[in-house]
LUMPABA-103475 format. One line per 8 residues: number of its first residue (from 1); their letters; for each residue x, z negated, y of C-alpha. Coordinates in Angstrom, 1 decimal. Each point is the difference from the previous one (the first is absolute). Example, Ala and Ser with C-alpha at 12.3 -4.5 7.8 and 13.67 -1.06 7.14 Angstrom:
BEGIN
1	AS	12.3 -7.8 -4.5 | 1.4 0.7 3.4
END
This chain:
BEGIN
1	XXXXXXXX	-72.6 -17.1 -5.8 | -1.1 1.1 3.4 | 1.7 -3.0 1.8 | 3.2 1.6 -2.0 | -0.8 3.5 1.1 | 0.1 -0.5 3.6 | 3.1 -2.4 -0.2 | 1.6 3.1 -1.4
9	XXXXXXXX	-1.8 2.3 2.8 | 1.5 -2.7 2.3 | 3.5 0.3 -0.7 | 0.0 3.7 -0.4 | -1.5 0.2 3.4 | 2.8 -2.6 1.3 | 2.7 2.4 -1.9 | -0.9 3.0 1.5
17	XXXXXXXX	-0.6 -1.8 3.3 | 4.3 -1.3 -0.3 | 0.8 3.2 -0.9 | -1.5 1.6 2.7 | 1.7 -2.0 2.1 | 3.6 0.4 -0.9 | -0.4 3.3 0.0 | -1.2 0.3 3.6
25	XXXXXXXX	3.1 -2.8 0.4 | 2.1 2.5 -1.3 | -1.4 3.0 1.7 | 0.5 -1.7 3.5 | 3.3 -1.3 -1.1 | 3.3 2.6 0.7 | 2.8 -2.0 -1.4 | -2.0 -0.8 -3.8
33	XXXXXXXX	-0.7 4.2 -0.1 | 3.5 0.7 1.1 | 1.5 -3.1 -2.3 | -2.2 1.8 -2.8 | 1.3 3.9 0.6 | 3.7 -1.4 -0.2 | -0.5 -0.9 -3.3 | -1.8 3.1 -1.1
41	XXXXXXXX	2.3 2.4 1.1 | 3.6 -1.8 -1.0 | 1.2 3.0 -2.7 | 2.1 -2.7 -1.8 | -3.0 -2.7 -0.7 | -1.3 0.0 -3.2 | -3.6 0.3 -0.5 | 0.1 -3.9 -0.9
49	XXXXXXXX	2.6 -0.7 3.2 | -3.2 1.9 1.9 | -2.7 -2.6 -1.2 | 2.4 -2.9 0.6 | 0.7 1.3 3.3 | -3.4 0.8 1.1 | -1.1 -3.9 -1.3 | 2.4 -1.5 2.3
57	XXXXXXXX	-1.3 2.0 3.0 | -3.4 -1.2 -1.0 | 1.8 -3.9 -0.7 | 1.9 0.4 3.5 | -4.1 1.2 1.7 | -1.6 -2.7 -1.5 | 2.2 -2.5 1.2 | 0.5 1.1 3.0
65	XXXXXXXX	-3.5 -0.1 0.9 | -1.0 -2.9 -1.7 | 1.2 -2.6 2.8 | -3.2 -0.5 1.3 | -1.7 1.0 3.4 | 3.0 -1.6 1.8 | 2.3 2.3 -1.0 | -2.6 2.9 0.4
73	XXXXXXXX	-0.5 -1.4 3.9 | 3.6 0.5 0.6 | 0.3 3.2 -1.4 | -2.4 1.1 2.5 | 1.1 -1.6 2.7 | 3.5 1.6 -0.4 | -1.9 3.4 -0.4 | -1.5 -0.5 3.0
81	XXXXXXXX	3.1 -0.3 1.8 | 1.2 3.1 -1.5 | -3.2 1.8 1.4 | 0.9 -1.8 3.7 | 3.5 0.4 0.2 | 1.6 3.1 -2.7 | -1.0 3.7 0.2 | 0.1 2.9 -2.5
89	XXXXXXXX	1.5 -0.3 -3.4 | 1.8 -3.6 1.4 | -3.5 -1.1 0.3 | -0.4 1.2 -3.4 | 3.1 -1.6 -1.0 | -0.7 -3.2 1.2 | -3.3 -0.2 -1.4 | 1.7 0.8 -3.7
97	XXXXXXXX	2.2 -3.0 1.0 | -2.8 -2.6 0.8 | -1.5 1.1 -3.1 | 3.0 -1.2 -1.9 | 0.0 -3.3 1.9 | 2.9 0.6 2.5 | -1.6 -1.2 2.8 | 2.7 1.0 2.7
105	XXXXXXXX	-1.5 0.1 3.6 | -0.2 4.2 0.6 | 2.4 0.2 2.8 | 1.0 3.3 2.4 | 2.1 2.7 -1.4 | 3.6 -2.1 -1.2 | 3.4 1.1 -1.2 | -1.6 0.4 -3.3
113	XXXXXXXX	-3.1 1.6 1.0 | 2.2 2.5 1.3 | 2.3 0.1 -2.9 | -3.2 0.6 -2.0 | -1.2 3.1 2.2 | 3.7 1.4 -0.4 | -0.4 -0.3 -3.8 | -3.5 2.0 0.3
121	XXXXXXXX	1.6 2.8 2.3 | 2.7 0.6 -2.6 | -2.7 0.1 -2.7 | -1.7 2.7 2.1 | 3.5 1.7 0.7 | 0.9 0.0 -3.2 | -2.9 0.7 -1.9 | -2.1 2.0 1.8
129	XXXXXXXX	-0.3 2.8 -2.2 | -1.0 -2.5 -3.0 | -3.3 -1.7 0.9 | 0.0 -2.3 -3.3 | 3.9 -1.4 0.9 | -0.8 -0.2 3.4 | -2.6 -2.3 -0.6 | 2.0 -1.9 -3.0
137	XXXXXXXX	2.6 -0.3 2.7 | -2.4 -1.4 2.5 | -1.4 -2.6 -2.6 | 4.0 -1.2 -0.3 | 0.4 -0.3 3.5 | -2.9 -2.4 0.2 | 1.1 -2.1 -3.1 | 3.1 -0.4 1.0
145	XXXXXXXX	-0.5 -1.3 3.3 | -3.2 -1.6 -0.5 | 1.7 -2.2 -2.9 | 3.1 -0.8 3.1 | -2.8 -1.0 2.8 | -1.8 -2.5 -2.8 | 3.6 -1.7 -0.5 | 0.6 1.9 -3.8
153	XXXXXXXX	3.5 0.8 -0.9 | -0.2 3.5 -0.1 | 3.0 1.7 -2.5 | -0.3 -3.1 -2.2 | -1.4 0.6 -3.7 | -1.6 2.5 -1.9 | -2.6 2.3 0.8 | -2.5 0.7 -2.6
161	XXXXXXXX	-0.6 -2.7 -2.4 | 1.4 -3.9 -1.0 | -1.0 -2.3 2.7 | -3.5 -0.7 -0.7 | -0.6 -2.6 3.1 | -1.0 3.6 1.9 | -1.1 3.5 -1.0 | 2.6 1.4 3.0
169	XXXXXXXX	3.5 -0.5 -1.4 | 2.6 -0.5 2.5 | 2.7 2.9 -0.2 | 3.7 -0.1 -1.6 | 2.9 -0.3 2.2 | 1.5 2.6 -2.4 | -2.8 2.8 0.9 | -0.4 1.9 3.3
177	XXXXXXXX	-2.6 2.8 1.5 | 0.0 2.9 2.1 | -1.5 -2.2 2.6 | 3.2 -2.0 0.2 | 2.0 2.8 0.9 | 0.7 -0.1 3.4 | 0.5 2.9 2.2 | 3.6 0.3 1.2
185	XXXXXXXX	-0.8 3.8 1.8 | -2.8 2.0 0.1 | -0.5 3.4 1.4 | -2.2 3.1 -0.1 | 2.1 1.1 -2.8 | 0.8 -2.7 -2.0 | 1.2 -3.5 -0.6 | 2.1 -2.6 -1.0
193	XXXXXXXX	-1.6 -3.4 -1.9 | 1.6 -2.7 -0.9 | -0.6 -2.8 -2.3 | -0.3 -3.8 2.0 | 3.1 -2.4 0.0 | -0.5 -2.0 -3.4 | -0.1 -3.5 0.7 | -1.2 -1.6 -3.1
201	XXXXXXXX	2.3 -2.6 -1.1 | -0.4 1.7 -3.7 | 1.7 2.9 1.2 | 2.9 -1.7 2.0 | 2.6 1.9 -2.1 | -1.3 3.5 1.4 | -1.3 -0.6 3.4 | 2.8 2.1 1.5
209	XXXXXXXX	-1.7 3.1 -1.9 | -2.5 2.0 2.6 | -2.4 2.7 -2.2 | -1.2 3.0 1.7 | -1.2 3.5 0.0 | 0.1 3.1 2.3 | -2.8 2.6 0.3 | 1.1 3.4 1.8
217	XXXXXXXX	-2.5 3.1 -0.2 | 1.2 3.2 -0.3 | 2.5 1.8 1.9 | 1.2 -2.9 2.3 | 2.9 -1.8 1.0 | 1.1 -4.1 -0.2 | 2.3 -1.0 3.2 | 3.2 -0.7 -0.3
225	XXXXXXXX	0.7 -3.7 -0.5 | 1.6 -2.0 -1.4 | -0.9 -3.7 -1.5 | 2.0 -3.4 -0.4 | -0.9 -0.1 -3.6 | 1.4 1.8 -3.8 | -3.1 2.1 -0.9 | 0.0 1.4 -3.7
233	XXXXXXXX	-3.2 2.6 0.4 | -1.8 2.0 -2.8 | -2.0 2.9 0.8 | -3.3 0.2 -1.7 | -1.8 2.8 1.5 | 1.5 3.3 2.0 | 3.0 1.8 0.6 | 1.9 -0.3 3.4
241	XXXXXXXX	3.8 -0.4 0.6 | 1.4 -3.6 1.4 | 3.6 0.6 2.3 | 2.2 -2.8 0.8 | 3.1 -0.3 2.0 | 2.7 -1.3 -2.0 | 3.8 -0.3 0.4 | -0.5 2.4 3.1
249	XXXXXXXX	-1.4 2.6 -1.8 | -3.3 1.3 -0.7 | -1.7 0.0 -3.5 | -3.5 1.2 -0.9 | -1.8 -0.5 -2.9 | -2.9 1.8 -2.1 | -2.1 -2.6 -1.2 | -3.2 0.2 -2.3
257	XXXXXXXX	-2.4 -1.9 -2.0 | 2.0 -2.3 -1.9 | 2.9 -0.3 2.0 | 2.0 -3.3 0.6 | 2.4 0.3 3.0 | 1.9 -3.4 1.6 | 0.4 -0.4 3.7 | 2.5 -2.6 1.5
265	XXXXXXXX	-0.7 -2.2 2.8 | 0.7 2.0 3.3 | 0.1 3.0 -1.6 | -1.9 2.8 2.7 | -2.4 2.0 -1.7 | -2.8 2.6 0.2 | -2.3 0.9 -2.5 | -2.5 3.5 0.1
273	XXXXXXXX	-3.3 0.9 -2.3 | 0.8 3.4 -0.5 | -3.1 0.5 -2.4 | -2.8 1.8 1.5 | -2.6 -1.7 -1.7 | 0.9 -2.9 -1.3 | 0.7 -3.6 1.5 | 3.3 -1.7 -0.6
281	XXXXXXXX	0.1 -3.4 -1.5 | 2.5 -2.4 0.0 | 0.3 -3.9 -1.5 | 2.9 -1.6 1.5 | 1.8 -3.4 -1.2 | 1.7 -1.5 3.4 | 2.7 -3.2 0.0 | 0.6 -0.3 3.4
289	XXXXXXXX	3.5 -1.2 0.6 | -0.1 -1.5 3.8 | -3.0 -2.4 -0.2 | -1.8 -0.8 -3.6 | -3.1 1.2 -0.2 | -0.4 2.0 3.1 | 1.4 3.3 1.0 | -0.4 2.6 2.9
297	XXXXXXXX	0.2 3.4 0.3 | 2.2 1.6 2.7 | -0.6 3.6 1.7 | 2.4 1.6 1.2 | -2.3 3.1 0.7 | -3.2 -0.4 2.2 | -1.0 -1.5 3.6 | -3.1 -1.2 0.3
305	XXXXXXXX	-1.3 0.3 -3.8 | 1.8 -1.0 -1.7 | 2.2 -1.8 2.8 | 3.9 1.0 -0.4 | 2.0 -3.1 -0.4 | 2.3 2.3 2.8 | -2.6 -1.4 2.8 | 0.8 -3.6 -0.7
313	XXXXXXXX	3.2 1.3 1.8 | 0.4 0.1 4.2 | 0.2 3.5 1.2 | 3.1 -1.2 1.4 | 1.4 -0.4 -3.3 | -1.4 3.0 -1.9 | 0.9 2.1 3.4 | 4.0 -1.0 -1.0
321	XXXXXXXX	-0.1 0.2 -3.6 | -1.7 3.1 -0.5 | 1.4 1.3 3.5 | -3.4 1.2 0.7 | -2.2 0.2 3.7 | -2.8 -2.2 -0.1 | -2.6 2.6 0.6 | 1.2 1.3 -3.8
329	XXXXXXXX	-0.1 -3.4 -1.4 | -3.4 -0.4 1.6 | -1.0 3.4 -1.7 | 1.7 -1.1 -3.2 | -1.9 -2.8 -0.9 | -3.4 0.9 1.6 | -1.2 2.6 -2.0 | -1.0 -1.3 -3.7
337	XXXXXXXX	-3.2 -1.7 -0.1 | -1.4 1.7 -2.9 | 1.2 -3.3 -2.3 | 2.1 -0.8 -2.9 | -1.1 2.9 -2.7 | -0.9 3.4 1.7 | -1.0 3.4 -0.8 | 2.9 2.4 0.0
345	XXXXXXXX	-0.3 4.2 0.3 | 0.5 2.3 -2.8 | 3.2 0.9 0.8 | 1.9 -3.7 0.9 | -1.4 -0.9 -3.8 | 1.5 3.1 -1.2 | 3.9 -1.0 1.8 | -0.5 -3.8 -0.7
353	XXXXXXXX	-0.9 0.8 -4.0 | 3.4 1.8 -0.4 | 1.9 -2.5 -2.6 | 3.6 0.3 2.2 | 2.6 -2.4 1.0 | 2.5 0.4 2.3 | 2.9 2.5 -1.5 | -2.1 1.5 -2.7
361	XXXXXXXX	-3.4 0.7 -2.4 | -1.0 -2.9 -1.8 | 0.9 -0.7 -2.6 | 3.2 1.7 0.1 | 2.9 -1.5 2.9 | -1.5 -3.4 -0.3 | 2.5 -2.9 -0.5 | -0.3 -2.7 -2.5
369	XXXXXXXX	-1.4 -2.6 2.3 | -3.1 2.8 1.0 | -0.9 0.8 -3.7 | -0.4 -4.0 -0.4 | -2.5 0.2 2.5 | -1.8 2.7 -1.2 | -3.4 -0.9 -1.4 | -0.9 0.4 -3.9
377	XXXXXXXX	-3.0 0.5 -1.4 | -1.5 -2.7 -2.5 | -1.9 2.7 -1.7 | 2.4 1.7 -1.1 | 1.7 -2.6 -2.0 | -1.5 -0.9 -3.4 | -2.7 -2.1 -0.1 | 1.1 -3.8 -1.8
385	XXXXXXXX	-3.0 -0.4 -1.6 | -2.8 3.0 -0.8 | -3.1 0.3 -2.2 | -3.4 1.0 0.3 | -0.7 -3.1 2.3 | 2.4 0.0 2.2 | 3.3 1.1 1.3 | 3.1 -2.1 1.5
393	XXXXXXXX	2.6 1.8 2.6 | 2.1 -2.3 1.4 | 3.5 0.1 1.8 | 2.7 -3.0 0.1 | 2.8 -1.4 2.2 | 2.3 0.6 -2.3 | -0.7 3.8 -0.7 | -0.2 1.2 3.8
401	XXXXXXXX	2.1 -0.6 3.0 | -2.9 0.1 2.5 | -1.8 -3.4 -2.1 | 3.3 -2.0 0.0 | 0.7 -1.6 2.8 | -3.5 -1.0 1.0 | -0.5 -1.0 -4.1 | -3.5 1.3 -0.4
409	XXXXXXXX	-1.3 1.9 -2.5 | -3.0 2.7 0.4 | -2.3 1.0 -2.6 | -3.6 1.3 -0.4 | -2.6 -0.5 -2.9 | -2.4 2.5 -1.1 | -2.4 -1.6 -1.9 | -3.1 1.9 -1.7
417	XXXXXXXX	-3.6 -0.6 0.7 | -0.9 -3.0 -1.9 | 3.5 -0.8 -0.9 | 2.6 -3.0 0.6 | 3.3 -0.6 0.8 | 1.5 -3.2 -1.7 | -0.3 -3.2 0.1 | 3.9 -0.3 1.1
425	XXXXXXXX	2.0 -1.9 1.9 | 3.5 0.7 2.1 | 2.7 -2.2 -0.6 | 1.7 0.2 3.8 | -2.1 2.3 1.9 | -3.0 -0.3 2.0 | -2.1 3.0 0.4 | -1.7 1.0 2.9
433	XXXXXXXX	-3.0 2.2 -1.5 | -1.7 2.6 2.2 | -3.2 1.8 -1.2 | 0.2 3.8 0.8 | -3.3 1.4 -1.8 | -2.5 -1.0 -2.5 | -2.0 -3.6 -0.6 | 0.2 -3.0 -2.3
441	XXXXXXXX	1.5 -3.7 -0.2 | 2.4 -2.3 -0.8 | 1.1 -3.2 -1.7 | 2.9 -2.0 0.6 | 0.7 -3.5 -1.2 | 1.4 -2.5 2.5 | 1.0 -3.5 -0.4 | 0.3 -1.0 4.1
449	XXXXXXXX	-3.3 0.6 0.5 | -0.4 -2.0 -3.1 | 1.7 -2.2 1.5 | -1.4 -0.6 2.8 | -3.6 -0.4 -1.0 | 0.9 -3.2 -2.4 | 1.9 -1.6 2.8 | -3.7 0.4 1.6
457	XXXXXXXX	-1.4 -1.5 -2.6 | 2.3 -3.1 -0.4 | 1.2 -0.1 3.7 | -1.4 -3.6 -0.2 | 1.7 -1.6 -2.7 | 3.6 0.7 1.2 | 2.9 2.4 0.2 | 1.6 -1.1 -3.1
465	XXXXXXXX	-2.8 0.5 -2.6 | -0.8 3.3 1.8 | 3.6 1.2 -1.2 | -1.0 -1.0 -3.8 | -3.0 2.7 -0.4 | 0.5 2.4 -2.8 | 0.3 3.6 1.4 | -3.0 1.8 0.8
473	XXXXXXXX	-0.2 3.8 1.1 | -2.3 1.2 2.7 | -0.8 3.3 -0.5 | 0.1 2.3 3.2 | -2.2 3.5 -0.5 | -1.6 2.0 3.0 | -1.2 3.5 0.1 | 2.4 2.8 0.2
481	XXXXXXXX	-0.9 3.2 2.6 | 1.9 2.3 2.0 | 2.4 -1.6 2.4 | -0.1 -3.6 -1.6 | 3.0 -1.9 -0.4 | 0.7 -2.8 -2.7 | 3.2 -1.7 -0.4 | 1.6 -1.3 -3.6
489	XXXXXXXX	2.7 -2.8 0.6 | 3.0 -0.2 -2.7 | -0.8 -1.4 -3.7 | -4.1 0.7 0.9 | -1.8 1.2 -2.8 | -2.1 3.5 1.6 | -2.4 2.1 -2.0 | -1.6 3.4 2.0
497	XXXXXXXX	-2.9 1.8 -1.0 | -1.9 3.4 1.2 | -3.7 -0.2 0.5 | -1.8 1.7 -2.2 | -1.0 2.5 2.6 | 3.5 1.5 0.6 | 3.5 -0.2 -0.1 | 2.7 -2.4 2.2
505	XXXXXXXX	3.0 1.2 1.5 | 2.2 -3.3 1.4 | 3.0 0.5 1.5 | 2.2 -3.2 -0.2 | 3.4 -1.0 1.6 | 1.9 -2.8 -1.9 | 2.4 -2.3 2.4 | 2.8 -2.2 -1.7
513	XXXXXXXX	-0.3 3.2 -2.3 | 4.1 -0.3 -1.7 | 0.4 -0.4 -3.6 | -4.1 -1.0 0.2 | -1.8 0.2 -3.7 | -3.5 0.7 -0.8 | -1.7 -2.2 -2.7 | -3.1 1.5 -1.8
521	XXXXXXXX	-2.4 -2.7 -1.3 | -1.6 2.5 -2.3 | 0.5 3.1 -1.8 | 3.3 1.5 -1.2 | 2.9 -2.3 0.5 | -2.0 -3.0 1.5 | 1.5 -3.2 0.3 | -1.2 -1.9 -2.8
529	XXXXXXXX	0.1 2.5 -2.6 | 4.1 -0.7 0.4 | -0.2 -3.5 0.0 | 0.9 -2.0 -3.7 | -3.0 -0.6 -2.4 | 0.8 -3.3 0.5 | -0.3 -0.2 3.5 | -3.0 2.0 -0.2
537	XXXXXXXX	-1.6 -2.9 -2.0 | 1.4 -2.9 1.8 | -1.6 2.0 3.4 | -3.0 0.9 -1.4 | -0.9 -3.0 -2.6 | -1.0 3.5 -3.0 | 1.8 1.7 -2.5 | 2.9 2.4 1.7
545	XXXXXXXX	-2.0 2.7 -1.9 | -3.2 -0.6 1.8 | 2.0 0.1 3.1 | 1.7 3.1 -1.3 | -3.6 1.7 -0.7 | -0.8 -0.3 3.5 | 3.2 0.7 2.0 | 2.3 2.3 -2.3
553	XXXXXXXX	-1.4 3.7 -0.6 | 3.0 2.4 -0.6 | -3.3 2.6 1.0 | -0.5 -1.7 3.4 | -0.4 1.5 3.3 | 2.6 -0.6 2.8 | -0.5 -1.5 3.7 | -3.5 2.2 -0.3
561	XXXXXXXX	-2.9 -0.6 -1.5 | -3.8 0.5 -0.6 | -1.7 -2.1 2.3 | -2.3 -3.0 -0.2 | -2.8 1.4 -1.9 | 1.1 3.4 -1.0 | 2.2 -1.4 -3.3 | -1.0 1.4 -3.3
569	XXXXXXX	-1.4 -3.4 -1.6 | 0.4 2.0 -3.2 | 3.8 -0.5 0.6 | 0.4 -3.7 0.3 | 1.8 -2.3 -2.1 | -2.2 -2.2 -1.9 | 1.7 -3.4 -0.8
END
């Protein structure tokens, strides 16, 4: 009995001893308490998602450790050169990246070193009067381009959950963050961001699409310009008035929250804030029509900020065509350096906000070919879908002149706290989704990505039996914030949900948008519902009525529902 006693003294001494030290393991160890917070704070995890998610942090620690005293030596050793050879938070950085085994010699500041402090300075920039999203911003900025110096494929998968070989999921080439918004202008007063060139071979068919937003403060003025690119624009925030130059005439426009207004390639315009108060904020499709892809602005105000596209000129030239002295010319275009958005007076707000055009008060004297350029607001119109967990307002090629040419069509989705929109799918149209306010997530099903991971798998036993796999859908989800954008292809079934915390505003513009249809895969009029009872039993291998019990409710929601864990259980169909 005593021999017994102290074997079990023994081992509870040698348990508490382990467990002592995996905790100062993971007190000492960054990347398992980060890997753990990830999992606790993702909204859409269930409780159950949680504990699997926390186990394969745990899994992913133990192994990572468990290589012996080898792999513990090098890890030093890389440290160690961090210490001699990186500074600041790169030293940080690098240490982070010997602890996940990327032993890359720490090298002087490189081309993405200084891409990296760029994607920092914007999180500053732009965040600065949000400590928490400055620093979430921060974190992304050292994912991303810690994952591209240890050879990952950045924009590949999911983020979130799936791929069990590591805790850190590479992220989608469908999603995209604030941090990938690059800077086109920036000035005291404002900005202009734009989305990076997409490049992904998944997203070929759109890759001449640019996404971007403008940010003016109060009571200032955008340069004239004019860019080699359509642009179909929707205001989300403000009030300011927008003049172009058309047909050599002059038309100004009063545009609010809201408002979707179309401007042709080449087209000069000027835009003001006239709110006192409040920002102006605009998301802008762009398909630039000289190179695909890439576009360029062009001032034809300005001298040395923004530079006037006059000085690319001689003065020899200009002094002939604008029969002008030199010393003028020289006055002309020396003056603005204040940059591309600046602060106007009272007054010049007050002249510029006066809705005219040449020969008369809008909206009365305008020809036919002005009131199709006239902006309309989206809502106004009535929403396509509406109940207490969501609304729809959307606006089509085929109902407005200003959508037609450039076939896009522009919608936004209000979608309650806790709520979800879909799942759906477009027949022809692939949306461009834009997150204006509020949190949650998505869910997509995609069959490339599928794809792609089971010609990974059986890369080795030829092309040929590759191409005979079954189907299988990867699913993409990521977190949705403020300023994130996610793309849905054609015929990809999408589902969008609030976070139980607040509401989501998305504002979406469809391309390829003529004579597309939306299919609901659930609720009123969903797809299967109107299929055949025999089809319904040759698809699903059950009665058609047990198919029926599930899919057709002549009480069902529409597009919107509750979300994923706010359902009545009470309510579900028993089979």
């Amino acid at each position: 009995m005593a021999s017994m006693k102290a074997g079990v003294l023994v081992f509870l001494v040698l348990c508490f001893g382990v467990l002592a030290v995996v905790a100062e393991v993971e007190r000492e160890d960054p990347e398992l308490q980060q890997c753990r917070h990830q999992c606790r704070v993702q909204q859409q995890l269930s409780e159950r998602d949680k504990e699997e998610c926390l186990q394969r942090c745990d899994d992913y620690h133990q192994h990572k450790h468990g290589h012996g005293q080898q792999e513990k030596q090098r890890v030093q050793e890389c440290q160690s050169r961090c210490e001699r050879h990186a500074h600041g938070q790169e030293r940080q950085l690098c240490r982070f990246r010997c602890q996940r085994q990327q032993f890359t010699e720490p090298q002087n500041p490189s081309g993405q070193d200084e891409k990296l402090q760029e994607c920092r300075q914007r999180c500053q920039t732009q965040k600065k009067e949000d400590k928490r999203e400055m620093m979430e911003c921060e974190r992304e900025c050292s994912e991303w381009f810690g994952r591209q110096r240890g050879g990952g494929k950045p924009d590949r998968y999911e983020e979130g959950e799936g791929d069990e070989r590591h805790p850190f999921q590479e992220k989608s080439p469908y999603v995209f963050h604030e941090h990938q918004f690059v800077e086109k202008f920036r000035a005291e007063h404002g900005r202009v961001s734009v989305l990076e060139k997409f490049t992904e071979e998944l997203l070929k068919g759109v890759e001449n699409f640019r996404l971007g937003f403008l940010v003016a403060e109060p009571q200032t003025f955008l340069m004239p310009n004019h860019l080699d690119a359509d642009g179909v624009f929707f205001v989300v925030q403000g009030t300011g008035t927008v003049t172009q130059i058309r047909d050599n005439k002059r038309e100004s426009f009063h545009i609010r929250a809201g408002d979707v207004i179309k401007l042709e390639a080449g087209t000069p315009s000027y835009l003001i804030n006239q709110d006192q108060q409040q920002q102006l904020f605009i998301a802008k499709l762009l398909s630039p029509v000289a190179n695909p892809g890439e576009f360029e602005v062009f001032f034809g105000g300005g001298g040395g900020n923004p530079e006037s596209f006059y000085s690319a000129f001689s003065m020899e030239l200009l002094e002939a065509a604008l029969q002008t002295r030199r010393d003028q010319l020289e006055r002309l275009f020396g003056q603005q350096r204040q940059g591309v958005i600046i602060k106007a007076s009272q007054e010049q707000i007050q002249a510029l906000s006066k809705e005219r055009e040449e020969g008369g008060v809008w909206p009365f004297h305008h020809t036919g070919e002005s009131k199709g350029r006239r902006p309309f607001n989206l809502f106004d119109q009535e929403p396509s879908a509406s109940n207490e967990f969501g609304k729809l307002f959307e606006a089509f090629p085929e109902d407005f002149r200003q959508l037609r040419d450039v076939n896009v069509a522009v919608s936004v989705a209000n979608i309650t706290q806790g709520a979800m929109m879909g799942p759906f799918y477009n027949s022809k149209a692939t949306k461009f989704a834009f997150v204006t306010n509020g949190e949650g997530y998505f869910e997509m099903a995609c069959p490339h990505l599928g794809k792609s991971q089971q010609f990974q798998r059986h890369e080795t036993r030829g092309r040929h039996q590759e191409q005979q796999q079954p189907t299988r859908y990867h699913k993409v989800t990521s977190r949705l914030r403020r300023h994130t954008v996610f793309i849905v292809p054609a015929g990809h079934p999408v589902a969008i949900v609030a976070s139980n915390n607040e509401g989501l505003q998305v504002v979406c513009f469809e391309v390829n948008a003529f004579n597309n249809e939306r299919y609901p895969l659930a609720g009123k009029n969903n797809i299967i519902s109107k299929m055949q009872r025999e089809a319904k039993e040759l698809a699903f291998s059950i009665p058609g009525r047990e198919v029926d019990k599930i899919f057709k409710d002549e009480n069902a929601e529409e597009l919107f529902f509750p979300g994923p864990g706010q359902q009545r259980k009470s309510t579900w169909s028993i089979i």
